[in-house]
ZAMARGU-4260 file (C-alpha; in steps of 0.2 Angstrom, whole numbers, plus 5000, padded with zeros to 4 digits):
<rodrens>
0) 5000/5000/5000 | 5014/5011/5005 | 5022/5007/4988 | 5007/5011/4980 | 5006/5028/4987
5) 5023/5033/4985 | 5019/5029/4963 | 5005/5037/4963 | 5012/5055/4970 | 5028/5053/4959
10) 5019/5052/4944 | 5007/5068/4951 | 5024/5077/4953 | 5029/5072/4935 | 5014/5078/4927
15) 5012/5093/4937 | 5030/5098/4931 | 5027/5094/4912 | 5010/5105/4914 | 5017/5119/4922
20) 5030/5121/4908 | 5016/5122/4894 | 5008/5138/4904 | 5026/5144/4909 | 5028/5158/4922
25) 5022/5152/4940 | 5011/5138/4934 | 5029/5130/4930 | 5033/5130/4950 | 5016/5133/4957
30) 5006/5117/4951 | 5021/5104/4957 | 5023/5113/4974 | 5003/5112/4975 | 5005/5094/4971
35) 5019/5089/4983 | 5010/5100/4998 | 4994/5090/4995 | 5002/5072/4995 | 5010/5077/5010
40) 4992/5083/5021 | 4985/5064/5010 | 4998/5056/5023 | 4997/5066/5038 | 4978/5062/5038
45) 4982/5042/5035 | 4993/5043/5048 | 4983/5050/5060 | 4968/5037/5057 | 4982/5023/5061
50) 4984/5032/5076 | 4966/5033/5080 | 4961/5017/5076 | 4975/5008/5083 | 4967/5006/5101
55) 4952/5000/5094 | 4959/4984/5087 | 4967/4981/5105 | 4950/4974/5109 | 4950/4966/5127
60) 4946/4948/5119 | 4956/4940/5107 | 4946/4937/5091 | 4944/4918/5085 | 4955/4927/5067
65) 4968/4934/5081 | 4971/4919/5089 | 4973/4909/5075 | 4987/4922/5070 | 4993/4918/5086
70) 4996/4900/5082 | 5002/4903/5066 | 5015/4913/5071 | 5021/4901/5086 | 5020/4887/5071
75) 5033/4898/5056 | 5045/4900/5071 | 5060/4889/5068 | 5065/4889/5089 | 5055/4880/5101
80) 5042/4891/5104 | 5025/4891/5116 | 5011/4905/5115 | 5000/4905/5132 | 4984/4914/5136
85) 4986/4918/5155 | 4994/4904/5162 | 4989/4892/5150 | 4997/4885/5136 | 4988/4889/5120
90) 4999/4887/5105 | 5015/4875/5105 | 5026/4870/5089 | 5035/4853/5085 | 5054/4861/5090
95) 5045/4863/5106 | 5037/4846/5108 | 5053/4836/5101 | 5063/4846/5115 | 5053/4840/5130
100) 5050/4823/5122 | 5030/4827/5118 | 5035/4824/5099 | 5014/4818/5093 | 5007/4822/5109
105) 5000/4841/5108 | 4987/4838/5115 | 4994/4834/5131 | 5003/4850/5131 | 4991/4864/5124
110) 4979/4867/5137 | 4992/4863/5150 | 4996/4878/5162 | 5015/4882/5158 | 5020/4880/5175
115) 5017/4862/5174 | 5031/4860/5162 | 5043/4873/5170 | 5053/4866/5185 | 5049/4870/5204
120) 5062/4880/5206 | 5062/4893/5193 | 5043/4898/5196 | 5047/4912/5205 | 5059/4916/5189
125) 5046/4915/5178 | 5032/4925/5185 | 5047/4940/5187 | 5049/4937/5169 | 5031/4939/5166
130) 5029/4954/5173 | 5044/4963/5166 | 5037/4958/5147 | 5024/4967/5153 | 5032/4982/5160
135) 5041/4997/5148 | 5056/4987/5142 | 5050/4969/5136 | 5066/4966/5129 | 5073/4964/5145
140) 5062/4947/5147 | 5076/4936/5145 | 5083/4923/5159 | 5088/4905/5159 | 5074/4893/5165
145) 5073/4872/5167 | 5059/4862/5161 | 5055/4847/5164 | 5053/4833/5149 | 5040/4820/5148
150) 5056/4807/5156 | 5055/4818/5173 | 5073/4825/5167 | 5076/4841/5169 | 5080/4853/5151
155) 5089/4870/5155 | 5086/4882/5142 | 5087/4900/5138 | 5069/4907/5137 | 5062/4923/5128
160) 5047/4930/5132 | 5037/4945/5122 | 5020/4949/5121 | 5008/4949/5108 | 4998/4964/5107
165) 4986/4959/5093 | 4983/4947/5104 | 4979/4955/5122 | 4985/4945/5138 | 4996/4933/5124
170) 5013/4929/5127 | 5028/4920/5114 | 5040/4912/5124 | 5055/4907/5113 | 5068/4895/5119
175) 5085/4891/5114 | 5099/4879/5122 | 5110/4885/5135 | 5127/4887/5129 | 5135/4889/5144
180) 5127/4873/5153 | 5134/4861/5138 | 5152/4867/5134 | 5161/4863/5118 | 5172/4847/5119
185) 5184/4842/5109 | 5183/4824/5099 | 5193/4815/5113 | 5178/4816/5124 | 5167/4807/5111
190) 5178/4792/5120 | 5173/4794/5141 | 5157/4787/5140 | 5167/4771/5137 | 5182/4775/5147
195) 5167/4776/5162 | 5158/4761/5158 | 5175/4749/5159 | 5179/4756/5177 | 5175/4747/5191
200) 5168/4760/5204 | 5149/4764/5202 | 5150/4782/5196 | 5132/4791/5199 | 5124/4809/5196
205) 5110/4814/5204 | 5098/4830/5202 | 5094/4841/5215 | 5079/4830/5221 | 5089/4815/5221
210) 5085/4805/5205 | 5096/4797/5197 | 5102/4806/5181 | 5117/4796/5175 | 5127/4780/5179
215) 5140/4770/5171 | 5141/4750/5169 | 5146/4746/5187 | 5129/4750/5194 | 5122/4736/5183
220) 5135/4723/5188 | 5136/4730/5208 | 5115/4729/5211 | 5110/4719/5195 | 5097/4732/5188
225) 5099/4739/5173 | 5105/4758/5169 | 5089/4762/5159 | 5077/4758/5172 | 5087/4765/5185
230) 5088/4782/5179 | 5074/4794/5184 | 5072/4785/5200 | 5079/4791/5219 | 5096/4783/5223
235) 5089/4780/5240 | 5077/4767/5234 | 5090/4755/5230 | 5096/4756/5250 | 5092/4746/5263
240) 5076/4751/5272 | 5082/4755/5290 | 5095/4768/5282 | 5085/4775/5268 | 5076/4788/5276
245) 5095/4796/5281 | 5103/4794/5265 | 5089/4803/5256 | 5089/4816/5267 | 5109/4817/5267
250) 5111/4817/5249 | 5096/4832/5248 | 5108/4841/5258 | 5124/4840/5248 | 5111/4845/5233
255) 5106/4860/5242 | 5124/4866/5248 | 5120/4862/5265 | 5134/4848/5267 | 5149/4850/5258
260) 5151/4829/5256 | 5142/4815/5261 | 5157/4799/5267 | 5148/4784/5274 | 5144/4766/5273
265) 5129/4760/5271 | 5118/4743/5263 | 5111/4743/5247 | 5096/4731/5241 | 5102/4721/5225
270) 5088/4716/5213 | 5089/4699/5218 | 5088/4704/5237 | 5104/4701/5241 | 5111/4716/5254
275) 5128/4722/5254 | 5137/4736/5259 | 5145/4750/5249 | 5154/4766/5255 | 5146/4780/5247
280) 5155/4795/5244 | 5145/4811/5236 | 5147/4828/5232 | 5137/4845/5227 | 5139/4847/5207
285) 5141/4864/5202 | 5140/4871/5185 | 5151/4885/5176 | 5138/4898/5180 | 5138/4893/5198
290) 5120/4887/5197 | 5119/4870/5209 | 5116/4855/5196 | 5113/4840/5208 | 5125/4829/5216
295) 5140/4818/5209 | 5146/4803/5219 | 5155/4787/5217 | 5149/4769/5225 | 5161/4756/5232
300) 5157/4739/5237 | 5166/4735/5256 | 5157/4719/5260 | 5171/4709/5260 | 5183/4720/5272
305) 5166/4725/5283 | 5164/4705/5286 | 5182/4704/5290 | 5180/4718/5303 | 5165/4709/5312
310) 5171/4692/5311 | 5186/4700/5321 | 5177/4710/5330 | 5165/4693/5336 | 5179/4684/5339
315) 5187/4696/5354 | 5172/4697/5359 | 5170/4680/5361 | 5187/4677/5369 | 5185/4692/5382
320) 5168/4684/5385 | 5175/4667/5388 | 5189/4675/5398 | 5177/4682/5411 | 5166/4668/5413
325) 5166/4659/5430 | 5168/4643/5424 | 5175/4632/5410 | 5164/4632/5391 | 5169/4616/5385
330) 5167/4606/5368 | 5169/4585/5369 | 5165/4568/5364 | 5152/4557/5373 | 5163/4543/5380
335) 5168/4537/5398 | 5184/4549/5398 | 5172/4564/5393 | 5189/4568/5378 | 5187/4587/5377
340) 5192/4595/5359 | 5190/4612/5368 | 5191/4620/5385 | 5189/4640/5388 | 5203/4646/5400
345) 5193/4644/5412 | 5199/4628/5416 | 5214/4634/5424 | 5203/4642/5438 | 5192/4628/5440
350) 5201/4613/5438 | 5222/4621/5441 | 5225/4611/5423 | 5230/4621/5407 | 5217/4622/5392
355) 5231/4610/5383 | 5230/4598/5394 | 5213/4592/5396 | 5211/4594/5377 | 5212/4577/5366
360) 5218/4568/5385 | 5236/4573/5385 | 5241/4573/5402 | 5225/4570/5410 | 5206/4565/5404
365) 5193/4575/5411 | 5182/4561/5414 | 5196/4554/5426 | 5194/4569/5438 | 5175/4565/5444
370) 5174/4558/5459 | 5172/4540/5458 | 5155/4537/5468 | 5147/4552/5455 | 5155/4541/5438
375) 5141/4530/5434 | 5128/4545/5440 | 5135/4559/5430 | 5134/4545/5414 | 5118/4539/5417
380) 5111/4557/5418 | 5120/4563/5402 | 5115/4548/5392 | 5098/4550/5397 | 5094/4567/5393
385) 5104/4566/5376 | 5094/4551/5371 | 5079/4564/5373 | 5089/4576/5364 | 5086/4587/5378
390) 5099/4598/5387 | 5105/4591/5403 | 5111/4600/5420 | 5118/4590/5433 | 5129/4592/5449
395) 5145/4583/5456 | 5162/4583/5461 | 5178/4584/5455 | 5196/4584/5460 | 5209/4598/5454
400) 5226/4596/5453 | 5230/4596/5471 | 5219/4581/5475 | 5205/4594/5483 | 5189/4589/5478
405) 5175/4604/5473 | 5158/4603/5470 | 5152/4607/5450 | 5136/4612/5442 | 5138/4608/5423
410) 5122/4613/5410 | 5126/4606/5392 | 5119/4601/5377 | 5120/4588/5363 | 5125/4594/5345
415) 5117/4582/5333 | 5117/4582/5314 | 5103/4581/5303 | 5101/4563/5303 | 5100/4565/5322
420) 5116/4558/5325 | 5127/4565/5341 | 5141/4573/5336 | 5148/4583/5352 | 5143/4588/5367
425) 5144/4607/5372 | 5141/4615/5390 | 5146/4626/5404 | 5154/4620/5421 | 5157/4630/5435
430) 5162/4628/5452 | 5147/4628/5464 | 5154/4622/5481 | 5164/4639/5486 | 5181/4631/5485
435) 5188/4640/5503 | 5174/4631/5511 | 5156/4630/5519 | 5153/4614/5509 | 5139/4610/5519
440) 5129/4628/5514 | 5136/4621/5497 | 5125/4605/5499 | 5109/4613/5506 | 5111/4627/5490
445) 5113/4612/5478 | 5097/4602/5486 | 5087/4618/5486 | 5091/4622/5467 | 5089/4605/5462
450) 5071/4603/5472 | 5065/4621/5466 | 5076/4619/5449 | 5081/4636/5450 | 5099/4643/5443
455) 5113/4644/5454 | 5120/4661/5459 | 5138/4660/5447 | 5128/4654/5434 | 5114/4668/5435
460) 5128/4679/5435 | 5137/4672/5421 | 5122/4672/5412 | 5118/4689/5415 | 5133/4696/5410
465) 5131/4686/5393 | 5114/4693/5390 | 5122/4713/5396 | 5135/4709/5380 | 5122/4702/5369
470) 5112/4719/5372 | 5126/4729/5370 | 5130/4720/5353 | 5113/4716/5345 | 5101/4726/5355
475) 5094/4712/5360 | 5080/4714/5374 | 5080/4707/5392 | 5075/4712/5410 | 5080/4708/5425
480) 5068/4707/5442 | 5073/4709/5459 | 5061/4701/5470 | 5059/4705/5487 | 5048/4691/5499
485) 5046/4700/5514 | 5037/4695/5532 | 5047/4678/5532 | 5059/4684/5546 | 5047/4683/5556
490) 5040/4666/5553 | 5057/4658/5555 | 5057/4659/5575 | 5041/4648/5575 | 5046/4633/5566
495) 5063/4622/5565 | 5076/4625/5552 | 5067/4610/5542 | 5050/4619/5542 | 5059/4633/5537
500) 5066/4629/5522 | 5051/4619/5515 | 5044/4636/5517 | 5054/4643/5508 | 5058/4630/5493
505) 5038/4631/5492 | 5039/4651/5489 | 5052/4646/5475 | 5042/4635/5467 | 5029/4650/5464
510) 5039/4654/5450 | 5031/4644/5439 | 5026/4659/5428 | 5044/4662/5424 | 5051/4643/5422
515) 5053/4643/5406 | 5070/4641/5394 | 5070/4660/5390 | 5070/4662/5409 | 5084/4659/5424
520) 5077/4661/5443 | 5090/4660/5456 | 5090/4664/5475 | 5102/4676/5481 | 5101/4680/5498
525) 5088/4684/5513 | 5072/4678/5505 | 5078/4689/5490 | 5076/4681/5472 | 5081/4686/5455
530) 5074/4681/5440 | 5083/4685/5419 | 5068/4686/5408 | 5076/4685/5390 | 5059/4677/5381
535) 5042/4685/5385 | 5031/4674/5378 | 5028/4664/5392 | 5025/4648/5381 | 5012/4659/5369
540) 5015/4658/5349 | 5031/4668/5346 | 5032/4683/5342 | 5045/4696/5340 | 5044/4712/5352
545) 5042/4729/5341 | 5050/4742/5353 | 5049/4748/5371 | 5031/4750/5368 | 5029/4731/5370
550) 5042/4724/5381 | 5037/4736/5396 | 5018/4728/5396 | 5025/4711/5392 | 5037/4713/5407
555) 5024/4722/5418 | 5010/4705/5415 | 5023/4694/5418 | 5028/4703/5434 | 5010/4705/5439
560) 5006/4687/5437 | 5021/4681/5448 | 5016/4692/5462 | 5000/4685/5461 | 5008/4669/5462
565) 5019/4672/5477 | 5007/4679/5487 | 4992/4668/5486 | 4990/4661/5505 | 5002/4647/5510
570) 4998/4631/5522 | 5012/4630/5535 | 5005/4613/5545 | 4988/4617/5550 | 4990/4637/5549
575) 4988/4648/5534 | 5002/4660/5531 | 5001/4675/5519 | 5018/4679/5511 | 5020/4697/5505
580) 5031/4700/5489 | 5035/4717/5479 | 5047/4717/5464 | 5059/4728/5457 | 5064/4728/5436
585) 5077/4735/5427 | 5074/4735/5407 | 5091/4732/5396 | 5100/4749/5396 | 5116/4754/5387
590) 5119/4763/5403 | 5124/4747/5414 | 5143/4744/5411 | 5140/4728/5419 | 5127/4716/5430
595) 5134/4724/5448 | 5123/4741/5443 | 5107/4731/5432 | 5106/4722/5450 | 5108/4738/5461
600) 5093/4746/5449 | 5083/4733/5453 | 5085/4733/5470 | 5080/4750/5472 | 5066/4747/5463
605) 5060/4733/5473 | 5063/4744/5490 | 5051/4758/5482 | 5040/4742/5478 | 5041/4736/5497
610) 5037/4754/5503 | 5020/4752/5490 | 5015/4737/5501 | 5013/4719/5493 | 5010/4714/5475
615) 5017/4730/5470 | 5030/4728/5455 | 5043/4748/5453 | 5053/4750/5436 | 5070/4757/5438
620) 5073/4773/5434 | 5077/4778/5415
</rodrens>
């Protein structure tokens, strides 16, 4: 049109001169200058009708022609490019969908709000971004922005945004790579991907929210999932469930810049189940721009040398266990001479012989060393109970090395295979007759235990202190009851020493409700008991205990039912007595360095118990 124009008055001016000539005088510069003027006031008229008119096709609503405009020129553009409407998406072209990975699939995208295809983070970004292409400089509308692909991956990009204003409330956004997120390389990186995938160290990338973004080979052949299904997903998922929660939350960190680097050992889950440990090592990834990219890590498989450390670990364990035992742990053959293969060093201060010299009958046969009225007894006993395949505990003397004979209480077992053949004997003996003397009180202890069938007092001990180390290694739960039979003092000046000790193995037999295997009852002193509970079932279905949540009820029905037990009314020749009985309990706590404190808890507990009155059962302190 404005070519049109500009012929038009050209030719006027031509004319006009070759007319003015003819006529000569002022008609020669007159009629051109007349011409000229008037084609000048013919624009300056158009003009200002564009001008009027220009507010009026700004119409508040986008005509149906207007919008289709719109998508028209968001469809010529060569770069990836989006128009939206508000906050929804109303026009995208293929550059665009084939970036993201929506190549075929507009119809997922157009009608989508754009913030739904523009990272979490960059939000705030975007709506600043939006309101300065609205503002008096749109050109300034330029910033860097991360979308997210149809994989979940996240796409940085440089992002353009300019509004449309034959289309009101329309913006373009145009988007073009980020050069400075992917650097030039030169060929001989074409080669790492390979390089990578032949080392033998798990090398990982994660984004910020702790998906996995890249991996080489060594993740498939260390966990036995594949790269391809792997990425996308959190790292954390492939860790053991107890420490996933942590490494999550760790690794989100060193994302963040919170933690510089993550160092620490933890268990992965393989895809056949199989756990093992890895040392992970991790690190914040930091792009040239200084923008925080994710996290960047290598995995390392420490199985083998963690094993090596516990087995060490359980064997001093084990040999400072055995070391300060009170007694001798023994492994033998079932015959006459009792031939040991093993003997703890115990031996030394029970029997005065060396562990070497009792083992395969070198200098002397262990069997030799009981006394020779208790031979055929101790025999008979053992062979009996392993023909049940039952464990066996049984009391009788023995002679050290000086000639001295001592009273021993021996608990073992029979190891059989899986034909139920015997193939050793295994068990515990310890010296049970106080070996400076009282051999009588020894005698009386031994008939009472043996009549009641309660533990012996080195052997509660010794037992005790096992289960402490077991707790402090495994965690493993227990508690320990100090309970307190009060009122008999003042029956025992009433009836004969006879009397009196029927009385009071009676009371011990009340223990029924904790005579069990996982439980050890022994009588300590002054009408005092205590009894080891490691096994709370109490002969119901087994059942593991979740927490503290359930071991203190457990512990606390057990408890109630003994008392109810003990103090139920007791016949004493033709009189009824009524025995009164409080208990005290301490709960396995990292806090008792050995059994001395457990038993002083529980015997403060069982004093506040006392103070209660009878039937009344106190928790330590925790």
């Amino acid at each position: 049109m404005a070519l049109y124009l500009f012929s038009a008055w050209t030719l006027a001016l031509m004319f006009a001169a070759v007319v003015g000539t003819w006529h000569g005088g002022h008609a020669a510069y007159g009629l051109p200058a007349a011409v000229g003027l008037g084609g000048l006031l013919l624009v300056l008229m158009l003009r200002r009708q564009t001008w009027s008119d220009a507010p009026l096709r700004r119409r508040p609503d986008a005509t149906a022609q207007q919008t289709q405009w719109a998508g028209e020129l968001c469809h010529n553009i060569s770069s990836p490019s989006v128009t939206i409407e508000g906050p929804t998406i109303s026009f995208a072209n293929q550059a665009f969908l084939a970036l993201l990975d929506y190549r075929g699939r507009a119809d997922e995208v157009v009608g989508l709000p754009f913030t739904n295809l523009l990272h979490p983070v960059d939000h705030a970004r975007f709506a600043a971004l939006v309101a300065i292409a609205a503002g008096s400089n749109p050109t300034a509308a330029e910033s860097m922005l991360r979308m997210v692909s149809a994989t979940g991956l996240p796409v940085k990009l440089h992002a353009s945004i300019s509004p449309l204003p034959a289309v009101p409330g329309s913006l373009l956004i145009q988007f073009s790579p980020d050069a400075a997120a992917v650097p030039a390389r030169d060929d001989s990186e074409h080669d790492m991907p390979v390089v990578l995938d032949q080392i033998d160290l798990v090398l990982f990338k994660t984004d910020t929210e702790g998906r996995i973004a890249y991996l080489n080979r060594a993740w498939e052949r260390l966990t036995g999932r594949s790269v391809a299904d792997s990425r996308g997903r959190l790292l954390s998922a492939a860790v053991h469930p107890e420490e996933r929660d942590g490494v999550e939350k760790s690794l989100l960190s060193v994302a963040s810049g919170q933690l510089d680097q993550l160092v620490s050992e933890v268990r992965l889950v393989a895809a056949s189940g199989n756990v093992f440990w890895v040392m992970l090592r991790a690190q914040s990834c930091t792009l040239p721009d200084g923008d925080l990219a994710g996290v960047v890590g290598t995995l390392t498989e420490v199985t083998r040398r963690r094993r090596s450390e516990e087995l060490g670990s359980s064997r001093r364990y084990l040999n400072t266990l055995l070391a300060n035992v009170p007694g001798m742990v023994y492994r033998g053959r079932n015959d006459p001479d009792w031939t040991m293969e093993f003997v703890s060093d115990g031996c030394v201060d029970l029997t005065g012989y060396e562990p070497w010299e009792l083992v395969d009958n070198r200098r002397v046969a262990f069997g030799s060393l009981i006394h020779p009225e208790d031979r055929e007894f101790v025999w008979s006993q053992v062979q009996a109970n392993l023909a049940q395949h039952k464990p066996y505990q049984i009391s009788y003397r023995i002679a050290d090395v000086n000639g001295v004979y001592l009273w021993v209480w021996e608990q073992g077992r029979g190891v059989f295979s899986s034909q139920g053949e015997l193939l050793v004997i295994e068990g515990f003996i310890t010296d049970v007759s106080e070996r400076r003397g009282a051999e009588e009180r020894a005698r009386r202890r031994m008939w009472f235990e043996a009549r009641t069938g309660m533990t012996s007092r080195p052997i509660f001990d010794a037992l005790l202190a096992w289960t402490l180390h077991q707790f402090q290694v495994s965690g493993a739960p227990f508690a320990l009851l100090w309970v307190d039979v009060f009122g008999m003092e003042e029956l025992v000046p009433h009836y004969s020493q006879e009397v009196s000790e029927q009385v009071l193995a009676e009371v011990a037999r009340r223990f029924r409700p904790v005579s069990y295997p996982g439980a050890a009852v022994s009588y300590l002193e002054k009408h005092q008991f205590a009894v080891l509970l490691t096994d709370f079932r109490a002969g119901q279905a087994a059942r593991e205990l979740a927490g503290s949540n359930e071991l203190i009820p457990a512990v606390s029905k057990l408890a109630a039912r003994l008392m109810q037990e003990l103090t139920a009314t007791l016949r004493v020749g033709d009189s009824e007595v009524v025995i009164a009985a409080a208990a005290g309990i301490a709960l396995g706590d990292a806090r008792y360095i050995g059994i001395e404190s457990m038993f002083e808890a529980a015997r403060r507990a069982a004093t506040q118990a006392v103070e209660l009155g009878s039937g009344h059962c106190e928790f330590a302190d925790e």
